[in-house]
C-alpha positions as CSV (number, residue, x, y, z in Angstrom):
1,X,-5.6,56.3,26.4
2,X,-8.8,55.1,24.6
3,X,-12.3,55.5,25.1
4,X,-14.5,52.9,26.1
5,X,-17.8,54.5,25.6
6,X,-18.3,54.7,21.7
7,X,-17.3,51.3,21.8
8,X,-19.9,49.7,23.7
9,X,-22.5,52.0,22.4
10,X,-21.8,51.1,19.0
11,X,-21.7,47.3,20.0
12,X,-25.0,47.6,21.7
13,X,-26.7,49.2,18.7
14,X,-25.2,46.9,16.2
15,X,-26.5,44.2,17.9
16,X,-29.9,44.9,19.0
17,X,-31.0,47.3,16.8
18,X,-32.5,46.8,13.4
19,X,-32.2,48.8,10.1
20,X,-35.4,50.5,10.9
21,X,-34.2,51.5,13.9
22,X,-36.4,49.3,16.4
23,X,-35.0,47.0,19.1
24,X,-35.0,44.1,18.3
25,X,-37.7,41.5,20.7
26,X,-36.1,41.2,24.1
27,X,-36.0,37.4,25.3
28,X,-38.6,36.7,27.9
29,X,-37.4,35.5,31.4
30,X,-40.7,34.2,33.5
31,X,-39.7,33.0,37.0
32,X,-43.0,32.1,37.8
33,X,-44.1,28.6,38.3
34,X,-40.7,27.3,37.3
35,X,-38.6,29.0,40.7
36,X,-39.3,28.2,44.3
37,X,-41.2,30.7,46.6
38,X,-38.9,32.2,48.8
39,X,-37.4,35.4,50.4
40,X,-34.6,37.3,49.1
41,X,-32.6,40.0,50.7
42,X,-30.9,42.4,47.8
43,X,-28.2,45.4,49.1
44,X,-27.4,48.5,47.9
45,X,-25.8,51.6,48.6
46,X,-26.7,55.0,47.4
47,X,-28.1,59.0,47.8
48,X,-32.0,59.5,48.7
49,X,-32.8,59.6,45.1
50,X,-31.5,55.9,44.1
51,X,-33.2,54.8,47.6
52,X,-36.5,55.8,46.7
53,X,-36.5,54.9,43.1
54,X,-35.0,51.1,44.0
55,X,-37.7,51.1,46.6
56,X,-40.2,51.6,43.8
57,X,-38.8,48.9,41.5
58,X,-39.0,45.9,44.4
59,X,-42.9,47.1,45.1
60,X,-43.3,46.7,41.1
61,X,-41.2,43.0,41.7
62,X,-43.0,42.2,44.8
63,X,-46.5,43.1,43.3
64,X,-45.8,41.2,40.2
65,X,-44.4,37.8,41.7
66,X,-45.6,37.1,45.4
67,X,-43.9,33.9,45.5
68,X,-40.7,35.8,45.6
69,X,-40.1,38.2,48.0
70,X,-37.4,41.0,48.4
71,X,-36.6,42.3,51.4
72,X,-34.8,45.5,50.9
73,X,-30.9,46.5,52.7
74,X,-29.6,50.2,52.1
75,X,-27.9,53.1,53.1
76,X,-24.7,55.4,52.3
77,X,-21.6,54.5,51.3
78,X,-20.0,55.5,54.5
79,X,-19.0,51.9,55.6
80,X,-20.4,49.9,53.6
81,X,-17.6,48.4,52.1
82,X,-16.7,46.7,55.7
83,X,-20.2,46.3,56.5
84,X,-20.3,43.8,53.5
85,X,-16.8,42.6,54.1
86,X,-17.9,41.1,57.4
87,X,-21.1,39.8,56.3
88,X,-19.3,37.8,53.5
89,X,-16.6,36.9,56.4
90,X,-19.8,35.3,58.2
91,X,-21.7,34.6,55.7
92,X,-24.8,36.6,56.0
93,X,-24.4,38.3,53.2
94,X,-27.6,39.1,51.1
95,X,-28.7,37.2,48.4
96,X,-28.4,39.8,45.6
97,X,-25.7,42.8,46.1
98,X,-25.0,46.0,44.4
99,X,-21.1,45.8,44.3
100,X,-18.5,48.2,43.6
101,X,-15.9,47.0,41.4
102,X,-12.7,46.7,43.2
103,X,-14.9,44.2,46.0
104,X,-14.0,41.5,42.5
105,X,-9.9,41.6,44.0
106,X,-11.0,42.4,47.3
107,X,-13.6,39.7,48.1
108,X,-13.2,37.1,45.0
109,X,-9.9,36.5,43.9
110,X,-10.2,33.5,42.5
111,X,-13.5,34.2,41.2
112,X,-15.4,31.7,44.0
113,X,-16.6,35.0,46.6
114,X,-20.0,35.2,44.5
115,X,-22.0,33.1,42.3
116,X,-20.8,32.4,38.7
117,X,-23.6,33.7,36.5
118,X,-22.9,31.6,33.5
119,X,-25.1,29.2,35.3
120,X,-27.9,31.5,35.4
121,X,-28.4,32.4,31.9
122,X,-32.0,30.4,31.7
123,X,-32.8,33.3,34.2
124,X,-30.5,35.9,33.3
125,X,-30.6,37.6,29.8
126,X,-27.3,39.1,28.8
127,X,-27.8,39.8,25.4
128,X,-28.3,43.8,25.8
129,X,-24.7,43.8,27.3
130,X,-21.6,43.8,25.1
131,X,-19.0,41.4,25.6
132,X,-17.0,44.6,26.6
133,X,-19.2,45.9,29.2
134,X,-19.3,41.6,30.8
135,X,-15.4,41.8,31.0
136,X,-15.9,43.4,33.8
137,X,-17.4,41.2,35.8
138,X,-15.2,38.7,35.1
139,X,-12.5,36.3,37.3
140,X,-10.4,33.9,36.4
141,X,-13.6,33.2,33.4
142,X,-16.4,33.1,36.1
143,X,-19.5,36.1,35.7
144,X,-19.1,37.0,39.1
145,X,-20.5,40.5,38.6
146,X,-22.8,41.9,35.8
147,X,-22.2,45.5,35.0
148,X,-25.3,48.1,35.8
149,X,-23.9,51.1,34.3
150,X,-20.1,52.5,33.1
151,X,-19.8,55.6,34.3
152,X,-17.0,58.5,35.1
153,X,-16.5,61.3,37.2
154,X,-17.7,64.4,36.2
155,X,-17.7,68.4,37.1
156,X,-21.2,69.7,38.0
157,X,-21.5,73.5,38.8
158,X,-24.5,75.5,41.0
159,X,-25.6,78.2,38.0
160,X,-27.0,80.6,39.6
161,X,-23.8,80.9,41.6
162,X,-21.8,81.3,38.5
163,X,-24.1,83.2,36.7
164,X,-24.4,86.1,39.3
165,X,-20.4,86.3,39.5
166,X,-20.5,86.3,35.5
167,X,-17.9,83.9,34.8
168,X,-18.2,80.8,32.5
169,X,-17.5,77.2,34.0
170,X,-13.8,76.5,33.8
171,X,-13.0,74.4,30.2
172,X,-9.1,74.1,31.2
173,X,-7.0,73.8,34.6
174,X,-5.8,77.4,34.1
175,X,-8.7,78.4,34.0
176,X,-10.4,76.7,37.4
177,X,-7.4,77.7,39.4
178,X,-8.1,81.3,37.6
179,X,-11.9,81.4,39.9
180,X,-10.1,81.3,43.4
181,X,-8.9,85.0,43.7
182,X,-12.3,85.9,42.6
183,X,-14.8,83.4,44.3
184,X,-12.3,84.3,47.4
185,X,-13.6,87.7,47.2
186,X,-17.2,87.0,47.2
187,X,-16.2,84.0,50.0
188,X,-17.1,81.5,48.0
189,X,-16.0,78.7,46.4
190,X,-15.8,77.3,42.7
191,X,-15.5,73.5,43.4
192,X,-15.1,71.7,46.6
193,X,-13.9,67.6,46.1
194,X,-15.6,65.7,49.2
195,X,-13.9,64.2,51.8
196,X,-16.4,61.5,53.2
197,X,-16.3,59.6,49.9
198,X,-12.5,58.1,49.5
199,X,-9.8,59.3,47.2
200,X,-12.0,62.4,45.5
201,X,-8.9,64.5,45.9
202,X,-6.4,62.0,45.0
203,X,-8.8,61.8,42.0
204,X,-9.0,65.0,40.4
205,X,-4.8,65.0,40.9
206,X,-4.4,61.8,39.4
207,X,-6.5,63.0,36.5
208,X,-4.2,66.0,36.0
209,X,-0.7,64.1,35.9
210,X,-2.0,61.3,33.4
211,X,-3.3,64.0,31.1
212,X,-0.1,65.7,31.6
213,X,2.4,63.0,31.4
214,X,0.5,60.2,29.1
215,X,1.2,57.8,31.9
216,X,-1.4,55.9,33.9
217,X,-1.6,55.7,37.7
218,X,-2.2,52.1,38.2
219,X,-2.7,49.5,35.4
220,X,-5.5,47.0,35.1
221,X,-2.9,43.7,36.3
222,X,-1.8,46.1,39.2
223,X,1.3,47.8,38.2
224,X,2.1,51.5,39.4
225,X,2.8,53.4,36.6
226,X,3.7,56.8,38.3
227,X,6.6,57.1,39.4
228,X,7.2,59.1,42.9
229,X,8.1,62.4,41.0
230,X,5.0,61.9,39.8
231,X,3.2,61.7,42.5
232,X,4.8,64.3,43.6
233,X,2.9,66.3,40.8
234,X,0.0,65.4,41.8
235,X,0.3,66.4,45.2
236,X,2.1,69.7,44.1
237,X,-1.2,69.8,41.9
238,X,-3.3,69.6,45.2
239,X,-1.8,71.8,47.5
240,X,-1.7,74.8,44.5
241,X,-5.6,74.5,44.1
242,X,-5.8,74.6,47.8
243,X,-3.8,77.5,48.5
244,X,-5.7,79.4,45.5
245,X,-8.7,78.6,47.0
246,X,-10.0,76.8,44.4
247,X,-11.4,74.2,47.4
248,X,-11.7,74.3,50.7
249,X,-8.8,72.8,53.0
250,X,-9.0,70.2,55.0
251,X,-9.3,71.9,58.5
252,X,-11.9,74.3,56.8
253,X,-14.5,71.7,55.8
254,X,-13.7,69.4,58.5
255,X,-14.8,72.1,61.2
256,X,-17.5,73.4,58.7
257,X,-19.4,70.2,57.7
258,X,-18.2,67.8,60.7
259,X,-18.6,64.1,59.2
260,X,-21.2,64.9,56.7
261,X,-20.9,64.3,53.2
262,X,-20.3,67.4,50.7
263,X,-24.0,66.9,49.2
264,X,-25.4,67.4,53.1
265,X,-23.6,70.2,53.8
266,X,-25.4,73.6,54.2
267,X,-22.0,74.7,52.7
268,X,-23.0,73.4,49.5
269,X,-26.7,73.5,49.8
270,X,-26.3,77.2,50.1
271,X,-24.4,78.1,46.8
272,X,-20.8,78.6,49.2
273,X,-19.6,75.6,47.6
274,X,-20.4,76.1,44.2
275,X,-18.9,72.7,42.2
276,X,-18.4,69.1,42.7
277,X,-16.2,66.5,41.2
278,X,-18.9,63.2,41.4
279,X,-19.5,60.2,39.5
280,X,-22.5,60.6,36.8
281,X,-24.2,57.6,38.0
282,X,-24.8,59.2,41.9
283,X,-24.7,62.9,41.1
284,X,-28.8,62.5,41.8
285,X,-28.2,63.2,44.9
286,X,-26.3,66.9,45.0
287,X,-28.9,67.7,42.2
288,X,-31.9,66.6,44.5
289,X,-30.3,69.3,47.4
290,X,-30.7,71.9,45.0
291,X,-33.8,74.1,42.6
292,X,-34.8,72.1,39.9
293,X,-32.2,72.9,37.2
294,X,-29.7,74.6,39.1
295,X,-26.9,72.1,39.0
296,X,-25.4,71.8,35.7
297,X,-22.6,69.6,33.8
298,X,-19.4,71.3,32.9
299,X,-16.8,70.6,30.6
300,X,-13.7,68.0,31.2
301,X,-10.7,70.3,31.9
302,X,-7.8,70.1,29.3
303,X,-4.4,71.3,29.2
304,X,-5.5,74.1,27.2
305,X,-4.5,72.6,24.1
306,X,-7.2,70.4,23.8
307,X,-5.6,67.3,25.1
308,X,-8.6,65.9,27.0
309,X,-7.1,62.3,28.0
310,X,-6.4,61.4,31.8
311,X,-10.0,61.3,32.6
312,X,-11.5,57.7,33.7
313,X,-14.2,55.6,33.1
314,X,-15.3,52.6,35.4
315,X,-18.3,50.3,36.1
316,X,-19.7,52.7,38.3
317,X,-21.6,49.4,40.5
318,X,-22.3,45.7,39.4
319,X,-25.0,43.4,40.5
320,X,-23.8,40.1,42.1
321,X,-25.5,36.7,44.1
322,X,-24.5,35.2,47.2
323,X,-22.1,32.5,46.7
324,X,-23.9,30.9,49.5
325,X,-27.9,31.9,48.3
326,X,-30.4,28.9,48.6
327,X,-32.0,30.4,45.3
328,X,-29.5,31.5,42.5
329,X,-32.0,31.1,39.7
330,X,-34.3,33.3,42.0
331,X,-31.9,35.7,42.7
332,X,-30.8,36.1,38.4
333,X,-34.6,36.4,38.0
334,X,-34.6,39.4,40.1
335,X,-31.3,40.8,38.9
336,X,-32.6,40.2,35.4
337,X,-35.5,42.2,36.2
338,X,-33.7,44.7,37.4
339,X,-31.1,45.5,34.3
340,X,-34.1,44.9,31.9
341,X,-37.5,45.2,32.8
342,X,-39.3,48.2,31.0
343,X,-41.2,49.1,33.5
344,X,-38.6,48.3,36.2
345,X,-36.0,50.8,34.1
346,X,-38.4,54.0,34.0
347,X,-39.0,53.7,37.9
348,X,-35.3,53.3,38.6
349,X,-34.1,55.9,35.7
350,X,-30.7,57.1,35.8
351,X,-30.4,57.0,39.5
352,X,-27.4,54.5,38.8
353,X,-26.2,55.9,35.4
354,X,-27.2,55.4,32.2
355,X,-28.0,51.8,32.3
356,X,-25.7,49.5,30.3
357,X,-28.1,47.2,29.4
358,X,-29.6,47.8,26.3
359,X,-32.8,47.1,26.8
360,X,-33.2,49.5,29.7
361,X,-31.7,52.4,27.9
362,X,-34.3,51.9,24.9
363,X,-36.9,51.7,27.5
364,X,-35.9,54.9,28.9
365,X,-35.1,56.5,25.1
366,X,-39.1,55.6,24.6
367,X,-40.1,57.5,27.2
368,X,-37.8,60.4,27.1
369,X,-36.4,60.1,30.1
370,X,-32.4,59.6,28.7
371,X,-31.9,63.6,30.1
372,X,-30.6,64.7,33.4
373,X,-27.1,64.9,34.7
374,X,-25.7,61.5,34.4
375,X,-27.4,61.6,30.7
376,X,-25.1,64.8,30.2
377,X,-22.3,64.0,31.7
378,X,-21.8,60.5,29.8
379,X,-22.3,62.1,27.0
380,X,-19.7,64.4,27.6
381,X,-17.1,61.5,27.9
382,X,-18.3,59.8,24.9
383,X,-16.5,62.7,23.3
384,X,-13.0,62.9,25.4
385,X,-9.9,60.3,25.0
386,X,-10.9,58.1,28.7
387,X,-8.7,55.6,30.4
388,X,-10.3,52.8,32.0
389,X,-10.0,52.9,35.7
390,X,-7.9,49.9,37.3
391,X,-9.8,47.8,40.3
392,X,-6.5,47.9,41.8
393,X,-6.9,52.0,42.4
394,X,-10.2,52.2,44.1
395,X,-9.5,49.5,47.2
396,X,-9.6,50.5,50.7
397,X,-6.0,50.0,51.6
398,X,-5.0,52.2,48.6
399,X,-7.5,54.9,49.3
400,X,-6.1,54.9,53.1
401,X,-2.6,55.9,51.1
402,X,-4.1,58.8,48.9
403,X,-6.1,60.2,51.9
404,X,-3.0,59.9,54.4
405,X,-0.7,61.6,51.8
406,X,-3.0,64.4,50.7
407,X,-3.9,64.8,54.6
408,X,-0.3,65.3,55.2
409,X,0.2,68.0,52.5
410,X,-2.9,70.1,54.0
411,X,-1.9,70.2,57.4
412,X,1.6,70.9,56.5
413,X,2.9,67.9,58.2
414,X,4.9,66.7,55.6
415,X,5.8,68.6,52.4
416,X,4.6,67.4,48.7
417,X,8.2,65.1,48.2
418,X,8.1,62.8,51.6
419,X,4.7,62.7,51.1
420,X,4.8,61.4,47.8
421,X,8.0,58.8,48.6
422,X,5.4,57.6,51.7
423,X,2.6,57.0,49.3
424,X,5.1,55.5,46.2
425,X,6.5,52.8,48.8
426,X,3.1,52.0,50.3
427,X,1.2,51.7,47.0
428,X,4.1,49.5,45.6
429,X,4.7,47.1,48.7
430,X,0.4,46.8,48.8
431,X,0.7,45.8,45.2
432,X,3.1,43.2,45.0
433,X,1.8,41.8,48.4
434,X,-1.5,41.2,46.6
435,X,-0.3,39.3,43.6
436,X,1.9,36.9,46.3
């Protein structure tokens, strides 16, 4: 398992910075008087904290050039994935869409479902993105996608909590199911993997065999590379840092936070729930529930013998046009505007990650403003052995699977081997049925 991190980072820097350390003069993209006047509706999903700060950035576009107008769409990711699904069935999908990256096998698999952005480049600037960080965007050699941020889930711990038990964030698994007996005691606990959001659980478990066994759960062209002992492990893995109350079960935070998300439950906002497994580039909004400076980054956990690989690495969203718009070159002015205006990066900050264009991140460097939790916790994997998440693992279908099997093992429907034969047929039948 490599890392992807140092990789683009040193690309980036190679190619836009100069020996005296300055970036080099970022191409100028001017939409006005050369693109139509028009309206353009741009979707996203997010916490609070990326609401208000995207909010900020289409005043600063709107203010700037009248003759295009967006019109903002947002709210949680609760549904949204079928929200856009059926506008794209009906096409009245937005112009401009924050995507998450298995919607490039879910909703273009041959590459036609949005707008190839190789025809936008007069609008678009790519050159603060490495040829890397593009990939992603990429199907059957059409840009459908350009990349916003890579990012990877991370552990992030209330302090205070730990600090008045006196005990040090966990550094190896060992150690994290070591808390329970003593957070149990105080009746609290040390981490807490939220249920709203799809396939956290099956996450963290997954992480744990790959590190274990060197394997990797599903490949990038779609094979499953567990086996169902494996998976097997994974949901042994589960059910051991539930019963060692290391997290709360099922029942318990279904009839303690209802339907709401692990960041709006008092549960966690109260220091009961004291860690989250969360991807760096939306941790804003857990960190905005809490003091200033409570919420903290913790280490990757290893095996204890400092293997750190298993953990995984993703474009955490990707900006993508309509391939039905009335204004592409409009719409790649605004998305260009978005991944590398100056001003347009300080007001949106790391409320989607550190960004992966270039020029934003230098814009934020300049100001100081490359700090905070997704700052930390990138950081963090720049220094681990990462595997690059597979678009095959994150789909709807397949998170329907983890949830169903980890369910299963919780309620003590089923026990950790049928549950994992269940999820090894499903997974494989769904897998091959997609490449038909």
């Amino acid at each position: 398992m490599k890392s992807i991190f140092p990789k683009i980072t040193a690309c980036c820097c190679v190619i836009l910075l100069s020996a005296c350390g300055k970036p080099a003069e970022r191409p100028t993209v001017m939409p006005d008087g050369k693109l139509d006047k028009c309206t353009l509706r741009f979707s996203w999903w997010g916490g609070d904290d990326r609401h208000y700060a995207t909010l900020r950035a289409i005043s600063l576009w709107n203010e700037k050039h009248p003759d295009i107008e967006i019109v903002p769409e947002y709210g949680g990711w609760d549904g949204w994935t079928e929200k856009v699904t059926a506008q794209l069935s009906g096409g009245t999908e937005p112009d401009v869409m924050q995507i998450n990256y298995d919607w490039l096998i879910s909703m273009s698999p041959d590459g036609s479902g949005f707008y190839d952005l190789n025809k936008l480049t007069d609008q678009l600037d790519l050159s603060g993105l490495s040829d890397e960080t593009l990939s992603f965007g990429v199907v059957e050699d059409k840009l459908n996608a350009v990349t916003v941020s890579v990012s990877g889930r991370g552990l992030f711990y209330n302090s205070d909590v730990y600090k008045s038990l006196g005990v040090s964030y966990p550094r190896t698994w060992d150690e994290l199911l070591s808390l329970g007996g003593l957070f149990s005691e105080n009746g609290l606990y040390p981490l807490d993997l939220d249920i709203q959001s799809g396939g956290t659980a099956w996450y963290l478990s997954v992480v744990y065999v790959q590190q274990m066994t060197g394997k990797e759960f599903i490949t990038m062209d779609g094979e499953l590379g567990f086996s169902a002992d494996d998976i097997k492990m994974a949901l042994d893995f589960y059910k051991t840092i539930e019963d060692g109350h290391v997290i709360r079960t099922i029942r318990t935070r279904t009839d303690e936070d209802g339907n709401a998300a692990l960041y709006q439950s008092p549960e966690f906002i109260d220091g009961k729930v004291a860690g989250v497994l969360e991807w760096g580039s939306s941790v804003g909004k857990y960190e905005s529930v809490l003091p200033d400076g409570v919420l903290e980054a913790g280490p990757f956990l290893t095996d204890g013998n400092g293997n750190t690989g298993g953990w995984m690495v993703k474009p955490s969203m990707l900006y993508a046009v309509s391939a039905n718009t009335s204004y592409p070159d409009e719409a790649a002015a605004f998305i260009n505007f978005l991944l590398n205006d100056s001003e347009c990066a300080v007001l949106l900050g790391t409320t989607r990650g550190i960004p992966a264009s270039a020029y934003a991140e230098e814009s934020l460097e300049s100001k100081g403003l490359l700090t905070g939790l997704a700052h930390d916790n990138d950081e963090m994997l720049e220094s681990i052995d990462t595997v690059t998440i597979s678009p095959y693992m994150e789909l709807p279908r397949m998170k329907e699977y983890y949830n169903s099997a980890i369910e299963s093992v919780s309620y003590g429907t089923a026990d950790t081997a049928a549950a994992a034969e269940e999820m090894y047929d499903s997974v494989t039948t769904y897998l091959e049925k997609l490449k038909k």
